[in-house]
Each structure stands twice: as structure tokens, then as C-alpha cells.
N, C-alpha and C positions, 0 to 999 in steps of 0.2 A: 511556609508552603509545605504541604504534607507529602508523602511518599506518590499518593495516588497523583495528584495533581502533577508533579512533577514528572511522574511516568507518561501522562498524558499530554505534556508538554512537548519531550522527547519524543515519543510516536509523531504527534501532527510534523514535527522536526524531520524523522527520517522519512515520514511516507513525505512529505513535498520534496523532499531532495531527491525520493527515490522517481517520483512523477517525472521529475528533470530527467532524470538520466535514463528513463526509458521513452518519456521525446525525442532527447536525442540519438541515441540509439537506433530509433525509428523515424527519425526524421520527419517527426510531428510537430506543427507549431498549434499555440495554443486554439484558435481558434477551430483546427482539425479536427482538435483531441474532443471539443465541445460537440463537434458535429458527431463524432464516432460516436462518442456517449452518452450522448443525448444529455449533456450537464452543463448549465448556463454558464456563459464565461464568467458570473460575478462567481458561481460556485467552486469554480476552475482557480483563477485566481484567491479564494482566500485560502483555499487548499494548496496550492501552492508557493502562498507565500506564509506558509503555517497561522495564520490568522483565527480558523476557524477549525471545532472538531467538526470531521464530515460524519455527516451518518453515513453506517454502515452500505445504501443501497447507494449512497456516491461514490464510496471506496470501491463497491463492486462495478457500476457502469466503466465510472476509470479505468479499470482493470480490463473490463472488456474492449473497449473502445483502444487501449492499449494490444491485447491480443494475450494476457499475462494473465498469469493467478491472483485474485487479491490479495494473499497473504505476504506473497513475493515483497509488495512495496511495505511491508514491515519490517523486511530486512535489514538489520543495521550492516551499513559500511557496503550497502549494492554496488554491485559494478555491471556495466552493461555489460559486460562478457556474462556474466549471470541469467541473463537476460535470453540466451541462444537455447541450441536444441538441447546442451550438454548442462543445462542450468542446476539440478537437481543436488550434486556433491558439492557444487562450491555454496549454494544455501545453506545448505546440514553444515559443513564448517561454517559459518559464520553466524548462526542462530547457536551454535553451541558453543560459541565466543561472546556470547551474548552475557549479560549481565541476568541476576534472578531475578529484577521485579521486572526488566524488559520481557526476558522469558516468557516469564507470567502473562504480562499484558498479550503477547502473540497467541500465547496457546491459549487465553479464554478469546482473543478473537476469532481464529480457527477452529475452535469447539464452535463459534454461535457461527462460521459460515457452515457446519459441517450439519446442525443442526438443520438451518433453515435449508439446505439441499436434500435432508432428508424429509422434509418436511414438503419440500414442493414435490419428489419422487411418489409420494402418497396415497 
């Protein structure tokens, strides 16, 4: 297994655990989370249960449907205290507790949300 693959292993990893923990958090069951986001429960569940990579425009419904940033659920080691108004300093600790090829994988995904935001602004 190569680096790449393996990095992408670990993401579908943390973003489903992070999904968990901001259900819980917010007191969403899955079927809620579907209806916020407009994303099919089979979509929900494989994402959840790290099964499947989501495309990008499921990570972000999620996210909304959540009320959270997409990048947030990239997070390794999220804690729903993360999750609150004061969220922004305990992210920066722990993205920069991050390993480099996790690093990596975050900031080219936030390069391509930061893109396509600029691109819908247009």
C-alpha cells in the first residue's frame, strides 16, 4: 500500500469518527443528519462507517447539515469541545500535531474548498 492510499485511508477514518462526534455533540441521529444535508442515508452510512471516499460536495453538505466547517471534520483527534464557539485554537493545536502527509492531505483539501468558494463568489 503506498503513502497516498494510506493517507486516504486515515482521512475517511477520521472524518467518520469526526461525523460521530459532532452527532453527538448536537444531538443528531443519522437519519436527521440526512435530512439537514440533503445526503442519502446509504451515503451517510458509508461515510460513516469509513467504507467509501465521499466527494467533496458530501463532505461539504455534511458539514452543513452539521452547522460546522468542512475542514473541521479533518481534524485528527476532534473533540466536541472543538466543536463550540471557542473552536478555532484548539483546531490550530491539533492540525499542527498533525503528522506531514496528514498535513498535506488537509491543506490540499482546503486549498480546493477555498478555491471552489472562490470560484462560486465570481
Amino acid at each position: 500500500m503506498n503513502n497516498k492510499e494510506l493517507n486516504n485511508r486515515q482521512l475517511k477514518h477520521i472524518l467518520a469518527e469526526n461525523v460521530r462526534i459532532a452527532c453527538r455533540k448536537f444531538d443528531i441521529n443519522t437519519l436527521e443528519l440526512c435530512r439537514r444535508s440533503g445526503v442519502s442515508p446509504a451515503e451517510i452510512s458509508l461515510l460513516m462507517n469509513a467504507d467509501k471516499q465521499p466527494t467533496l460536495a458530501t463532505v461539504e453538505a455534511v458539514a452543513e447539515g452539521l452547522g460546522i466547517e468542512a475542514w473541521v471534520l479533518f481534524v485528527d483527534h476532534m473533540t466536541d469541545q472543538m466543536i463550540g464557539d471557542n473552536q478555532l485554537p484548539g483546531l490550530v493545536r491539533e492540525f499542527s500535531g498533525c503528522g506531514p502527509d496528514l498535513k498535506e492531505s488537509i491543506l490540499e483539501y482546503v486549498t480546493k474548498i477555498a478555491e471552489l468558494d472562490a470560484l462560486r463568489k465570481a
